[in-house]
N, C-alpha and C positions, 0 to 999 in steps of 0.2 A: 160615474156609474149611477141609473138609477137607483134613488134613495130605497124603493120598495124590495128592490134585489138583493137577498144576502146572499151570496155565492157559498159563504164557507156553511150555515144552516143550511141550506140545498143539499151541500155534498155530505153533510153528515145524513139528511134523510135518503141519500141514495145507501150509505154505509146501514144505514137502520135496515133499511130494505131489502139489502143482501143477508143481515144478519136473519129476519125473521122469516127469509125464506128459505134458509139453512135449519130453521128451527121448524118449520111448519109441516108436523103430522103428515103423514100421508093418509088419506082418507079412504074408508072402507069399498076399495075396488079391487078388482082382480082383469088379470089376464092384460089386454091390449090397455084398455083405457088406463091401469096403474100403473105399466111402461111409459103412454105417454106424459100422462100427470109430474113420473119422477123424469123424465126427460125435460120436460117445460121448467120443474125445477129448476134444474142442476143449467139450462138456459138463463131463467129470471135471475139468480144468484149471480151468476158470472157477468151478465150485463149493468147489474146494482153494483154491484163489486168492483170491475172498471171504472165508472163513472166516479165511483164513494171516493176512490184512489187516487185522482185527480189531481193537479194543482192549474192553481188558473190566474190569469191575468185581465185585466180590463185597460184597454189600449182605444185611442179615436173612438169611442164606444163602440166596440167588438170586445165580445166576452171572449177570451180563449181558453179553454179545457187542454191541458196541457197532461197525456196519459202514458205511462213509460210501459212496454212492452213486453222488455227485455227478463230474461228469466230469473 
C-alpha cells in the first residue's frame, strides 16, 4: 500500500464527519429550504457513517472497503 495512504485515519475522519454532522446546528431558516438543509443532513451523516464503519483490505494494490449492511 502506498506509504502516504492511511486507511484506518481516513476511516476515522469519515467517523468525525458523521459525528459533526449529527452535531451541526441547524441554521436560522424556515419553511422549504430548513426541510432541505435537515434532509441533506440526515443524507451527509449516513453517507460518513457507512464509510467511517468500514473495514478494508489492501490486496495486488486494490484498496477494498469492505461495509456490512445487515441490520
Amino acid at each position: 500500500m502506498p506509504d502516504e495512504l492511511d486507511v484506518d485515519a481516513m476511516l476515522e475522519r469519515f467517523r468525525d464527519r458523521a459525528k459533526a454532522v449529527r452535531e451541526r446546528p441547524v441554521p436560522p431558516v424556515a419553511g422549504s429550504e430548513r426541510q432541505r438543509f435537515v434532509e441533506q443532513a440526515q443524507l451527509d451523516h449516513q453517507d460518513f457513517a457507512i464509510v467511517g464503519d468500514a473495514t478494508w483490505e489492501f490486496t495486488d494494490g486494490v484498496l477494498t472497503l469492505r461495509i456490512d449492511l445487515t441490520p
